[in-house]
C-alpha positions in Angstrom: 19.6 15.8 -6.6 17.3 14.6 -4.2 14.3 12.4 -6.4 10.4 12.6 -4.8 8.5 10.0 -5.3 4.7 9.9 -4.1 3.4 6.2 -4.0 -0.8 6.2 -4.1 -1.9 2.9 -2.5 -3.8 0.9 -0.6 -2.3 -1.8 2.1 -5.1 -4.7 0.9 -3.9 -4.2 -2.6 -0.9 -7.1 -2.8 0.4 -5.3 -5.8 1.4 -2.2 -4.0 3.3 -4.7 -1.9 4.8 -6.2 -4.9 5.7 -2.6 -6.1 7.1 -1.4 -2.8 9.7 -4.3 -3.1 10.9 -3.5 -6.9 10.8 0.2 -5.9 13.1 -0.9 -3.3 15.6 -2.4 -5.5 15.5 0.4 -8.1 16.1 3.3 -5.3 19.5 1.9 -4.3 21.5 3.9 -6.3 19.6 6.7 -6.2 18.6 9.9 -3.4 14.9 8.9 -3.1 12.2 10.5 -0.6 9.2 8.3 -0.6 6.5 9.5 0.2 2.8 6.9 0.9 -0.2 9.0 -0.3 -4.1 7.4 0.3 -6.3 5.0 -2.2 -9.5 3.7 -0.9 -9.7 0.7 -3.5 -13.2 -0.4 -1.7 -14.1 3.2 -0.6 -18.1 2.3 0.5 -16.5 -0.6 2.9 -18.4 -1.3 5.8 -16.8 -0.3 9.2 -16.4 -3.4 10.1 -15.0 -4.4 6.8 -16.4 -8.0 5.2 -15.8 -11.7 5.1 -12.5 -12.1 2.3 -14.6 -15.4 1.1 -17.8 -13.4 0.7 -15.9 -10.2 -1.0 -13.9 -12.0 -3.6 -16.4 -14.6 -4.3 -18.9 -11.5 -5.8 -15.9 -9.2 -7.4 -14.4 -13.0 -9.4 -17.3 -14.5 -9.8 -16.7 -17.8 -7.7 -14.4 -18.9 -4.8 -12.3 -21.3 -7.0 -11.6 -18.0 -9.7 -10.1 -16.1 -6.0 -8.5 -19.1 -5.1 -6.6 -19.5 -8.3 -5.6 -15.4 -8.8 -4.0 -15.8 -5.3 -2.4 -18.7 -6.1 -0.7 -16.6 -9.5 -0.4 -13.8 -6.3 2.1 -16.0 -4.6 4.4 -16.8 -7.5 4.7 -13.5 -8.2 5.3 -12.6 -4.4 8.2 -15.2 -4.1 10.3 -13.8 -6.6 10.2 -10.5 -4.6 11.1 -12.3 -1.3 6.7 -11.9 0.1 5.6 -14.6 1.5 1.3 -13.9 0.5 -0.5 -15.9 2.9 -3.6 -15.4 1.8 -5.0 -18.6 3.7 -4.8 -16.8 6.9 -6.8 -13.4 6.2 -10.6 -14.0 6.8 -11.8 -10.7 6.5 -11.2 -8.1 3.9 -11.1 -4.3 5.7 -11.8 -0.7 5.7 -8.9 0.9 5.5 -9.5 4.4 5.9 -7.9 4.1 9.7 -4.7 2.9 8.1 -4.4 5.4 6.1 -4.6 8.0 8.8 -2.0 6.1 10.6 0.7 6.3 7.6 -0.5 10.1 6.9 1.1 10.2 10.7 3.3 8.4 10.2 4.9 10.5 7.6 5.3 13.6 10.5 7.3 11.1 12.7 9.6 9.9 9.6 8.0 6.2 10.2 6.3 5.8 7.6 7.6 3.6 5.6 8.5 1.2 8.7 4.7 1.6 9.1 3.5 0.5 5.9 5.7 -2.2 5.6 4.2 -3.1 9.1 0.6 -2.8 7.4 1.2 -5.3 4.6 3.3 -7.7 6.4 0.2 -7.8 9.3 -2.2 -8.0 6.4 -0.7 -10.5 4.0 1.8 -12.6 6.1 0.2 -12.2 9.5 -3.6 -12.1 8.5 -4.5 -10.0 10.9 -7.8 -7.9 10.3 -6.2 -4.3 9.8 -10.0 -2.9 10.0 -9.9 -3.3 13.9 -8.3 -0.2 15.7 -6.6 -2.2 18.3 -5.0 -4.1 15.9 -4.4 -1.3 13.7 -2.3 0.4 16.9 -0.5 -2.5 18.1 0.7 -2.6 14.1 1.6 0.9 14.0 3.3 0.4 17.3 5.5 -2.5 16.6 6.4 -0.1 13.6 7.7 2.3 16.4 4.6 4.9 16.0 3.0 5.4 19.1 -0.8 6.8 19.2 -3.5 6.8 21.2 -6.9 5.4 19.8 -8.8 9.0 19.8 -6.0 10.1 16.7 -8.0 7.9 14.7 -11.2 10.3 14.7 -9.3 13.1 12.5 -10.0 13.9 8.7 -7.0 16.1 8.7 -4.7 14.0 6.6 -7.4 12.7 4.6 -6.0 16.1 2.6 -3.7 13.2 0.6 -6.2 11.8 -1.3 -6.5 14.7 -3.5 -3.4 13.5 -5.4 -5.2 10.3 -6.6 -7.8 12.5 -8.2 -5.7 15.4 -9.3 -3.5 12.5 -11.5 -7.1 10.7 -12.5 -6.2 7.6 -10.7 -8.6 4.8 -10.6 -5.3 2.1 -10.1 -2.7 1.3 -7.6 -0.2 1.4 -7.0 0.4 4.6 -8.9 3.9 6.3 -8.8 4.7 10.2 -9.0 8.0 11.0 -9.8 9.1 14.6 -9.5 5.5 15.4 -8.9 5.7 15.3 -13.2 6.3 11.9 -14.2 4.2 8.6 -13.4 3.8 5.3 -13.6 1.3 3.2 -13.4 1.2 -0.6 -11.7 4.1 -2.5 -10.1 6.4 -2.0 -12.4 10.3 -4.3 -12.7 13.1 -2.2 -11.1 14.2 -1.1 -14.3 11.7 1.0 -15.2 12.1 2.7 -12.3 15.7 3.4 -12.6 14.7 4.7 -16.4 12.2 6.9 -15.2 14.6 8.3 -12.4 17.5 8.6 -14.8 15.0 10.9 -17.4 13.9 12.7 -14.3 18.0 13.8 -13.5 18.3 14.5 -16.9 20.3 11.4 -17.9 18.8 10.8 -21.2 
């Protein structure tokens, strides 16, 4: 039996990167379709997105409080092989465009090739996945090609309605079966639980 599992995210959220990987260790034994569905977690974003400094300095409180989550960030990234390199990212973006691009994505089977491209140009890379050019040379290295005028549908933005239809206000957010969840970046093994309960298994 064939398991489906939708993944609510955002590509700025590190902790959806950190899930992705212990999602990826718990899937090996299983038939998994993943599938990447939309989560704004700055939704009223500028555009043009903002300076990361500037950003994290108002949601902490002060620079030194960023400073020292990322720092936690990266420990926790190491032990899932995810080199955070959060030195090198100097603004923090809209990412309503990247979600377009993994909605299509999805069509061309690419998806996940695509948002692995998004968090590895985002967090590795620090490049500024706000600007459309970079956004398409991303998405093109992932093997998705587009041309810039793609970007100006609302189409796919149909996904987010399974954020609010499961109430969430967290990523990442799992759906398993379209019935069972789980909330945060859970270990691998409570994953593999809550695929083994979805078969039937227990």
């Amino acid at each position: 039996m064939t398991l489906a599992v939708d993944v609510i995210s955002d590509v700025i959220c590190p902790w959806c990167y950190v899930g992705k990987r212990r999602l990826e260790k718990a899937i090996a034994g299983f038939d998994v379709k993943v599938r990447w569905l939309p989560f704004q977690l700055n939704p009223r974003m500028p555009r043009e997105g903002i300076s990361r400094k500037e950003y994290r300095t108002a949601k902490f409180g002060s620079w030194e409080r960023s400073l020292e989550l990322d720092a936690n960030m990266v420990a926790v990234g190491e032990a899932e092989g995810i080199l955070f390199a959060f030195e090198k990212i100097e603004r923090t973006p809209n990412t309503l465009d990247a979600h377009r691009l993994i909605w299509l994505a999805d069509k061309q089977d690419v998806q996940d090739a695509v948002v692995e491209g998004l968090f590895r140009a985002y967090f590795t890379e620090g490049r500024d996945i706000g600007r459309r050019q970079t956004l398409l040379d991303v998405v093109a290295e992932a093997g998705l090609e587009l041309g810039e005028a793609i970007l100006n549908s609302d189409e796919e933005l149909e996904g987010i309605k399974a954020a609010q239809r499961f109430g969430v206000d967290g990523v990442p957010f799992f759906i398993i079966n379209d019935k069972l969840t789980l909330a945060g970046a859970q270990p691998s093994d409570v994953f593999i639980a809550a695929f083994n309960r979805a078969l039937g298994r227990e």
